[in-house]
C-alpha positions as CSV (number, residue, x, y, z in Angstrom):
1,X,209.8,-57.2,89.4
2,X,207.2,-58.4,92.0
3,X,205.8,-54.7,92.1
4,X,205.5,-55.4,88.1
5,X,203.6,-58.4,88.5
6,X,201.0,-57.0,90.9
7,X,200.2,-54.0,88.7
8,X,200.1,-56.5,85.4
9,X,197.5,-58.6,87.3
10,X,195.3,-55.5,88.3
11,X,195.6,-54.2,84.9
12,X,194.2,-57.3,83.8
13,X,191.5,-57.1,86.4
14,X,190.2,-54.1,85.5
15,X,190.2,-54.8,82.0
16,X,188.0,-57.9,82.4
17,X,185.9,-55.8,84.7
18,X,185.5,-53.2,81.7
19,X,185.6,-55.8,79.0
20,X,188.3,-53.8,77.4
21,X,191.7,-54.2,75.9
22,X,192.8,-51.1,74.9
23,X,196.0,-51.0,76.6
24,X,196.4,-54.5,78.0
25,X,198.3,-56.0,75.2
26,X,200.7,-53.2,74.8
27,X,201.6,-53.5,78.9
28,X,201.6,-57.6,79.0
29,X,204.1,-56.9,75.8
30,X,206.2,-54.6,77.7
31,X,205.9,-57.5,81.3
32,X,207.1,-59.8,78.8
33,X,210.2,-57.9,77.1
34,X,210.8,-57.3,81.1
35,X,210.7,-61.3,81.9
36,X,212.4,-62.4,79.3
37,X,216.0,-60.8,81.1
38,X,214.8,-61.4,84.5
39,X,212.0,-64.3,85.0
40,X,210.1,-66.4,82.7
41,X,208.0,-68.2,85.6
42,X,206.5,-64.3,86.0
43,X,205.4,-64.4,83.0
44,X,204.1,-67.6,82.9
45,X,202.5,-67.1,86.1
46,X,201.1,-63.9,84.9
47,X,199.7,-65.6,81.0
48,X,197.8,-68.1,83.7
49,X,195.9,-65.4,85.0
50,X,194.9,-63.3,82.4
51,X,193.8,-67.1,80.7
52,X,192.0,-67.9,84.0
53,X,189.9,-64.3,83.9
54,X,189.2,-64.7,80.1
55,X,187.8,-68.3,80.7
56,X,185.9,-67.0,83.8
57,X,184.8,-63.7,81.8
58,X,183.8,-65.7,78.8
59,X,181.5,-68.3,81.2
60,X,179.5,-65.1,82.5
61,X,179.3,-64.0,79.3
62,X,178.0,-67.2,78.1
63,X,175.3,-67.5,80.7
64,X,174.1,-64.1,79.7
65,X,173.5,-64.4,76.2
66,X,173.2,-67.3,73.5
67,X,175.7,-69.1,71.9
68,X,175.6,-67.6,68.5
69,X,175.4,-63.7,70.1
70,X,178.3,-64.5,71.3
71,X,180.4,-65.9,68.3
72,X,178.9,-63.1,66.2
73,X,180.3,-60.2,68.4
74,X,183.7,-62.1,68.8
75,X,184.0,-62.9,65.3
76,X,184.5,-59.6,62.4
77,X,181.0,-60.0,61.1
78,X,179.6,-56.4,60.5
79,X,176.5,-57.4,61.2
80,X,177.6,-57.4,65.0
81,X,176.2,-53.6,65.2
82,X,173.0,-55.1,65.5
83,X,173.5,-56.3,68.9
């Protein structure tokens, strides 16, 4: 389960790296069917991480570009393509 953890975490590092999510939520889903028969502080430990690189992610981001760029590309506005 440790080996599980590792490779969850280095998932999640390379998707911040690529600012992508394609198949993060599908593995973290599949860690947490896995935790929920074996260890819940895994997953815990594992949701605390992925939070930590999104807040870090998000603060780089933030530096980078305004406020409102920001909001707009997160939220479903269509006018995002203009970015």
């Amino acid at each position: 389960m440790i080996i599980l953890e590792k490779l969850i975490m280095l998932m999640i590092d390379i998707c911040t790296d690529k600012l992508t999510t394609l198949y993060l939520k599908e593995d973290i889903g599949y860690f947490r069917n896995q935790c929920q028969y074996q260890s819940m502080n895994l997953l815990e430990k594992v949701l605390t991480y992925l939070r930590k690189k999104c807040e870090s992610v998000f603060n780089e981001l933030e530096k980078e570009f305004p406020f409102d760029v920001l909001v707009k590309y997160i939220s479903d506005d269509p006018a995002k393509e203009n970015l």
